[in-house]
C-alpha positions as CSV (number, residue, x, y, z in Angstrom):
1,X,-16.9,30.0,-42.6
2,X,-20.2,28.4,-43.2
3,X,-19.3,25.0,-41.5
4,X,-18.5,27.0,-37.9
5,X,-22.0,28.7,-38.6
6,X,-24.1,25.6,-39.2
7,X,-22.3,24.5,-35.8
8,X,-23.1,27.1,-34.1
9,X,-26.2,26.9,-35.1
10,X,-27.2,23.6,-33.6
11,X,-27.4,24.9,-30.2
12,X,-26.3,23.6,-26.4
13,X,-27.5,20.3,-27.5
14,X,-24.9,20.0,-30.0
15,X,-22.1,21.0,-27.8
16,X,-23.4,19.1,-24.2
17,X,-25.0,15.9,-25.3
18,X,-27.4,15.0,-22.6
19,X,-26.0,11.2,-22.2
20,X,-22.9,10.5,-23.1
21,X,-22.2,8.2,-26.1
22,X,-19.9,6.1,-23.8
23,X,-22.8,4.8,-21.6
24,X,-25.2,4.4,-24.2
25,X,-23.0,1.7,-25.9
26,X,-20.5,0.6,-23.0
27,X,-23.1,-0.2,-20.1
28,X,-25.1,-3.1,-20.9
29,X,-25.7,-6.9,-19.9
30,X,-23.1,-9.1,-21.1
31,X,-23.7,-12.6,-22.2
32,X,-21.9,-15.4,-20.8
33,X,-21.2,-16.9,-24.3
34,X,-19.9,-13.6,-25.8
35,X,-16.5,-13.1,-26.4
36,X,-13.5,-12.1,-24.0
37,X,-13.4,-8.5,-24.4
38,X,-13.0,-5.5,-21.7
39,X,-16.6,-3.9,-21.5
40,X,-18.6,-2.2,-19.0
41,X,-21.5,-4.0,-17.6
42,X,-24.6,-4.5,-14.8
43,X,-24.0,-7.9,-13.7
44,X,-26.1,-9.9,-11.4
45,X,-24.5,-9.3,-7.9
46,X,-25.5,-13.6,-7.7
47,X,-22.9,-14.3,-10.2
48,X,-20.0,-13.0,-8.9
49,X,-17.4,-14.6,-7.0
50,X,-15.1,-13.5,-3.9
51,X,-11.9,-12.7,-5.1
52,X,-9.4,-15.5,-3.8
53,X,-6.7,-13.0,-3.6
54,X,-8.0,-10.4,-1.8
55,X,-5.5,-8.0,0.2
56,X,-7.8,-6.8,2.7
57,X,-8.6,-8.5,6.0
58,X,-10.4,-5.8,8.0
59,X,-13.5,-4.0,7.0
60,X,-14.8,-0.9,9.4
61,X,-18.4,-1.5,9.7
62,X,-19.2,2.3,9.8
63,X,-18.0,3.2,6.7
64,X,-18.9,0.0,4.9
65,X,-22.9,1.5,6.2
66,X,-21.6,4.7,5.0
67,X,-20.7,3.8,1.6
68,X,-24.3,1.5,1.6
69,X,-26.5,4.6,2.5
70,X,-24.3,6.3,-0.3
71,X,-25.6,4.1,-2.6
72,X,-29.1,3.9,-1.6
73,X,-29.3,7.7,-2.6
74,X,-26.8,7.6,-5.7
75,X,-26.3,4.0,-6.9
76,X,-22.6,3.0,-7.8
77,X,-20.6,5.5,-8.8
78,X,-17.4,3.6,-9.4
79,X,-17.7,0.5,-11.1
80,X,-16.4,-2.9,-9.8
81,X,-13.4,-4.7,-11.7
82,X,-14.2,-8.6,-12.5
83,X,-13.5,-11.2,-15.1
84,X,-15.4,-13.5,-16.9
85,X,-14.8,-17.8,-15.9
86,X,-15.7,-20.3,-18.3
87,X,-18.6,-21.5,-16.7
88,X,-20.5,-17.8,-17.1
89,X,-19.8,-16.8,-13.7
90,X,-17.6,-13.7,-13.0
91,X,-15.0,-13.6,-10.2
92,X,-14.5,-10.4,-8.2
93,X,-10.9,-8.6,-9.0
94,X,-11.6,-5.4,-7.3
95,X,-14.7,-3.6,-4.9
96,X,-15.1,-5.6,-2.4
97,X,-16.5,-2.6,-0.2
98,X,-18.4,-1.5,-2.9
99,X,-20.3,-5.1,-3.8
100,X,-20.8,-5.7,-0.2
101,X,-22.5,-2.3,0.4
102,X,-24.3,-2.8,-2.8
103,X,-25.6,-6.2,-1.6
104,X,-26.9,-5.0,1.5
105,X,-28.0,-1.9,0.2
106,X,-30.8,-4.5,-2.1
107,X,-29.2,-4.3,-5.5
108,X,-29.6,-7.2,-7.5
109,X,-26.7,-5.6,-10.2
110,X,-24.1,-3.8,-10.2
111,X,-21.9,-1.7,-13.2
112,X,-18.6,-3.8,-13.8
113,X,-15.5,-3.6,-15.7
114,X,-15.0,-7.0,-17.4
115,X,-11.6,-7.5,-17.8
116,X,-10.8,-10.5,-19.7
117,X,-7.5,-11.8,-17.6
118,X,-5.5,-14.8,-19.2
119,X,-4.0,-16.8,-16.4
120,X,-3.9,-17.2,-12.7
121,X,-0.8,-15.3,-12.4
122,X,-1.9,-12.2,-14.4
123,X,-5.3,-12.6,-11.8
124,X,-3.2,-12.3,-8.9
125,X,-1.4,-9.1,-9.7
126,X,-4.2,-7.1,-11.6
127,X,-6.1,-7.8,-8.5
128,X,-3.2,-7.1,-5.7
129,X,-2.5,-4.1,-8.2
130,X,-6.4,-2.5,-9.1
131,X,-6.6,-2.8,-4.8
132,X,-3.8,-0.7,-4.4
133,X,-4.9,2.1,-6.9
134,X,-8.9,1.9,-6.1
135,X,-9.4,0.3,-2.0
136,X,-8.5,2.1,0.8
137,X,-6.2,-0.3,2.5
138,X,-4.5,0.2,5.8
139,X,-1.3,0.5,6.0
140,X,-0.5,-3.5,6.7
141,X,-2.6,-5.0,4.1
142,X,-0.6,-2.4,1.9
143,X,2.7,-3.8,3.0
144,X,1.6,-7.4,2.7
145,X,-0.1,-6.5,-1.0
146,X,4.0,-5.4,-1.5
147,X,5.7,-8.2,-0.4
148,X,3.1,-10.7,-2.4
149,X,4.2,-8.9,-5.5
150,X,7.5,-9.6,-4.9
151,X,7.1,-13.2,-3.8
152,X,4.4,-14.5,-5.8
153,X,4.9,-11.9,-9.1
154,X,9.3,-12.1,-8.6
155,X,8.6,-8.2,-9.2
156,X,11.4,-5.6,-8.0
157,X,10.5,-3.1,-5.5
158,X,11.1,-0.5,-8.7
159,X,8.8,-2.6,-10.7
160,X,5.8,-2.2,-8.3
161,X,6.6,1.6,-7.8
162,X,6.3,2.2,-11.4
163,X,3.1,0.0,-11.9
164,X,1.5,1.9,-8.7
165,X,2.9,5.2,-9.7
166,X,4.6,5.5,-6.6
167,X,8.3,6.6,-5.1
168,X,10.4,2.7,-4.3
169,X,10.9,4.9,-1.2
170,X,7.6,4.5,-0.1
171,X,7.0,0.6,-1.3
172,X,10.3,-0.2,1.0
173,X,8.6,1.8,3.6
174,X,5.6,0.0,3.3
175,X,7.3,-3.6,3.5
176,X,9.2,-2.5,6.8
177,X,6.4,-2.3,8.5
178,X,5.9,-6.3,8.3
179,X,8.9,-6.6,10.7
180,X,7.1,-5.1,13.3
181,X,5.6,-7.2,16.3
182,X,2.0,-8.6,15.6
183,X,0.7,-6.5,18.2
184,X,2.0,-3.4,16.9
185,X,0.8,-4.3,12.9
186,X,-2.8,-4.8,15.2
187,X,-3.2,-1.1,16.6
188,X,-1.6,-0.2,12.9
189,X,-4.6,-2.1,11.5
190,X,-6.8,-0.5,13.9
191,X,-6.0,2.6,13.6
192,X,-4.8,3.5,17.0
193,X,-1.1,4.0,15.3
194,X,-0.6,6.1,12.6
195,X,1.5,5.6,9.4
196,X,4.6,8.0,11.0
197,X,4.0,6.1,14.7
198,X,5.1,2.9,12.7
199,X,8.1,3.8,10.5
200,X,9.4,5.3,13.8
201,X,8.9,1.9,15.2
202,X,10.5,0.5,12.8
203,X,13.9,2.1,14.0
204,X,13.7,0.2,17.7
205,X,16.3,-2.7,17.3
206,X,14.9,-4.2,20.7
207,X,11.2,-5.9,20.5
208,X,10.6,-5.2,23.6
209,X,11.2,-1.5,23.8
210,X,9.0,-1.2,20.2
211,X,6.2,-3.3,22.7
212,X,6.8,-0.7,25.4
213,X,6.7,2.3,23.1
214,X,3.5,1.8,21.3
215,X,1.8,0.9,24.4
216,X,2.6,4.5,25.8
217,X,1.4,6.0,22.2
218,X,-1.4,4.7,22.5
219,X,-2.6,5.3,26.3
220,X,-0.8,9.1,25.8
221,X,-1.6,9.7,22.4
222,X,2.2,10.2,21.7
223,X,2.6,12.9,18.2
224,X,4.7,11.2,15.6
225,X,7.5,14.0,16.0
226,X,7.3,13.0,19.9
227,X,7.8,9.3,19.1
228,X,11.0,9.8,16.7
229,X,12.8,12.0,19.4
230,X,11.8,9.2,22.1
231,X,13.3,6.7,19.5
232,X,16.5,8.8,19.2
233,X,16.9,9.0,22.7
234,X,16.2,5.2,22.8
235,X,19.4,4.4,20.4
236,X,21.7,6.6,22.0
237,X,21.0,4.6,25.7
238,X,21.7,1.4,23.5
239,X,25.1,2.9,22.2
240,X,26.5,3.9,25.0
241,X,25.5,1.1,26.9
242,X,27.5,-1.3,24.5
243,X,30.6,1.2,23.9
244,X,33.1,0.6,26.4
245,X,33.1,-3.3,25.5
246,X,33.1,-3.1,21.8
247,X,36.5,-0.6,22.1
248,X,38.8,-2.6,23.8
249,X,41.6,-3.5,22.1
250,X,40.2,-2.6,18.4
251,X,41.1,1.7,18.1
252,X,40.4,0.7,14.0
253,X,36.7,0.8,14.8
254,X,37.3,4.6,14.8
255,X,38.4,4.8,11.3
256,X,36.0,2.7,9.9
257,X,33.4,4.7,12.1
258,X,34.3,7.8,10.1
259,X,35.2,6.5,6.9
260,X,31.2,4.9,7.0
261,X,30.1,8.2,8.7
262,X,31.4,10.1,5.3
263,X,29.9,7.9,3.2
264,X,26.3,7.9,4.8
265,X,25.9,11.6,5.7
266,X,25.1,10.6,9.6
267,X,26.3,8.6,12.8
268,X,27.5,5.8,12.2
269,X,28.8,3.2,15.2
270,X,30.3,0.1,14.7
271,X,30.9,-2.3,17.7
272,X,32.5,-5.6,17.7
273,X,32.1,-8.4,19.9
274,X,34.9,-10.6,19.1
275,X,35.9,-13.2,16.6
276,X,35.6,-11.1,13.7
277,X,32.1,-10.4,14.5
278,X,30.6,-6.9,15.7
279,X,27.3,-4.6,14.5
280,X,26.9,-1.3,12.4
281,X,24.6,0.9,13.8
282,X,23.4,4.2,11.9
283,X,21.3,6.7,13.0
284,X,18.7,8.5,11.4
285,X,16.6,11.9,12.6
286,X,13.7,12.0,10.9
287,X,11.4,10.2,8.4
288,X,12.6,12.3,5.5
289,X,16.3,11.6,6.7
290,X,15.5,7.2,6.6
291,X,14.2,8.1,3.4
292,X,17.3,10.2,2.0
293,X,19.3,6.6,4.0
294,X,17.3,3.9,1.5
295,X,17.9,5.9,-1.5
296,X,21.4,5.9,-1.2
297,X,21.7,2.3,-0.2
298,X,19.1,1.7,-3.9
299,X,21.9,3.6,-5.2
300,X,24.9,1.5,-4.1
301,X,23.5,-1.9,-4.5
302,X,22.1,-0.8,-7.9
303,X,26.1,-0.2,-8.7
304,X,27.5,-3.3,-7.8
């Protein structure tokens, strides 16, 4: 009983330190000579170096001017992520945005996270993985960041979703979008698409018509629910159009047709042009529904 008194009795002080042990002892200058451990720092802004691997391409000028005034009034809130080099330099793995506005806004340091990062490899994915989690990339840089981790890291689409904390759903989303025309990942960059615009995209077989399509979102200003029934109406011209060749002579498309269509939960056609060689087409009716679609194919190649 007289330990919670003498407690007590310490006042407000004792219960809300005013600074917080963690930045008396974590936030200091760092020594290029001292030893490869993860501390917090103020580093020269001079020292640091780009960072080589850097997912995003496009900076908007007015929130980059944003974030400097932001800092002007309240410093930098978040710190940046670097590591140490041998020669007592530091090389940028994450805050690009935030060292640039920092720069412009007249700092001459900024609060870091040295990270002390063993190879090249493990550089590449901490920064390709700290931009996912901390920069606001569009959607394309985001899809690229996904496809480097797979081709430079050999990580699964599970992996990345697990290191991200995301669904493998939306990293396979992501990654589609790459197989869109450049001109279409452009308005994507630039905002003039939206995420939903896209994926809908995604589900045009013909270039042309995806071309044609995202011209008319943009100059009507097309919803995303507006855009996947104009998509829908778009695969059902292309069926019927191809229908009364692919039929002739093979009525065992039918079966397969509906054997597939169980399987899949939607419609399925299958065509065939000769030879031995024909085309599967299955239809889906909503963004929720191509998401249902990859799961289940996850689930059957993860069976094999």
């Amino acid at each position: 009983m007289s330990k919670q008194r003498t407690a007590l009795g310490k006042g407000l002080d004792a219960l809300i330190p005013r600074t917080s042990p963690v930045e008396k002892t974590a936030l200091r200058d760092v020594h290029p000579s001292a030893p490869q451990v993860e501390v917090i720092s103020h580093l020269m802004i001079a020292q640091i170096l780009p960072n080589p691997y850097q997912p995003r391409a496009d900076f908007d000028e007015v929130a980059l001017d944003e974030l400097k005034r932001s800092i002007q009034e309240k410093g930098v809130i978040q710190p940046i992520t670097v590591r140490r080099k041998d020669d007592g330099t530091y090389q940028l793995i994450s805050g690009e945005r935030r060292i640039r506005a920092a720069r412009e806004a007249g700092l001459a340091k900024i609060p870091a996270f040295v990270k002390a990062v063993k190879s090249e490899e493990e550089m590449l994915e901490l920064a390709l993985i700290e931009n996912l989690q901390r920069e606001h990339l569009n959607p394309v840089e985001v899809g690229i960041s996904y496809q480097r981790l797979i081709d430079e890291c050999q990580f699964t689409q599970d992996e990345i979703a697990r290191k991200i904390g995301k669904d493998r759903t939306t990293v396979t989303n992501f990654i589609r979008l790459l197989k869109l025309p450049e001109l279409i990942q452009q308005s994507l960059r630039q905002g003039k698409l939206t995420m939903g615009h896209a994926r809908a995209l995604v589900g045009i077989l013909d270039e042309k018509a995806q071309l044609r399509l995202c011209e008319r979102i943009v100059k009507q200003g097309l919803s995303v629910r507006a855009v996947e029934q104009l998509v829908r109406d778009i695969g059902k011209k292309s069926t019927k159009s191809r229908r009364p060749e692919a039929r002739a002579g093979d009525r065992s498309l039918d079966h397969i047709e509906t054997k597939i269509r169980h399987i899949l939960g939607t419609k399925v056609t299958v065509t065939s042009s000769g030879k031995g060689r024909g085309q599967i087409t299955i239809e889906y009716y909503s963004a929720d529904d191509l998401d249902r679609l990859l799961d289940l194919f996850a689930a059957i190649e993860k069976h094999q």
